[in-house]
N, C-alpha and C positions, 0 to 999 in steps of 0.2 A: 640563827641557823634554823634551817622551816626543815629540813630533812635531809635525804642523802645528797652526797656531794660526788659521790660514785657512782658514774653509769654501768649499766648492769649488760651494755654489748661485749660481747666477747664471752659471758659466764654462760655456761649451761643454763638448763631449766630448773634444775635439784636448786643451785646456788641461786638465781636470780628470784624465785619464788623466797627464799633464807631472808636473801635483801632487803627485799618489802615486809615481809612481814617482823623483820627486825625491826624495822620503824613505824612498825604499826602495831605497835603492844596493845595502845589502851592510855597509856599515863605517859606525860611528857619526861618526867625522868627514864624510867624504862626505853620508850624511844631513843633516848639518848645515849643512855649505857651502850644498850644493845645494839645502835644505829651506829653508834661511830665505829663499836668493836668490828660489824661486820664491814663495814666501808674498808676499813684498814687490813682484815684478815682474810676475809670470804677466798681470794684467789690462792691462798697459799694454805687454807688447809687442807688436811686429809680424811680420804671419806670417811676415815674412823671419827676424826674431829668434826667432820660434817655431819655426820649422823648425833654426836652427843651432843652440839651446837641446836640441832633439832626438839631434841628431848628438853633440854632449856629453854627453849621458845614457846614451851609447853607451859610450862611452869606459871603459876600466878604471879602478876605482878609483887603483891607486899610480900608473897614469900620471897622472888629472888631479891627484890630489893635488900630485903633483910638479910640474907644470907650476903649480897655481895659491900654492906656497911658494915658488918660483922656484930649487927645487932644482935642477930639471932644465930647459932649455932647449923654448917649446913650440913643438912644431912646427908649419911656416909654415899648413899647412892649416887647423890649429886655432888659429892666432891669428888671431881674427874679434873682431869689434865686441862679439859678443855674452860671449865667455872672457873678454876686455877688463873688460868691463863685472860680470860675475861676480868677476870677479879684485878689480876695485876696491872692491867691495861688502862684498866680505871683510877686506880692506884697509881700510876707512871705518868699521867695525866690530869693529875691533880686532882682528882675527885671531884671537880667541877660541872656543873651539868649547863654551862654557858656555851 
């Protein structure tokens, strides 16, 4: 899998901008986490979720890595409904990055 598998016609600009730069982290795991979470979610969050979804995309790569393997402890700011929710998706998924 080389990237998204979700066309981005039909999403606004907020969400289809989310899109791409979901799979475009920097590091092929990151890509992956983040690529498939928003493939699969992008249309059905809410702007509350789409804005903390943002603040995430912020983030460095090995810090959320770490935070969503549960290497590292994540911190309380970013443990939101939405990491949660990211975290578990990963988690329901095998943890696989294939």
């Amino acid at each position: 899998m080389t990237g998204t598998v979700k066309s981005s016609a039909g999403l606004d600009v907020r969400r289809r901008r989310i899109l791409f730069r979901a799979w475009h982290r920097g590091t092929r795991e990151m890509d992956l986490l983040m690529g498939r979470f928003a493939d699969a979610e992008i249309e059905g969050l809410t702007e509350e979720e789409v804005e903390a979804f943002e603040e995430l995309i912020e983030v460095q790569d090995p810090d959320l890595f770490s935070w969503i393997s549960g290497s590292s402890p994540t911190p309380a700011d970013f443990d939101t409904p939405i990491f949660n929710k990211l975290k578990a998706f990963h988690l329901a998924n095998g943890g696989t990055f294939e």
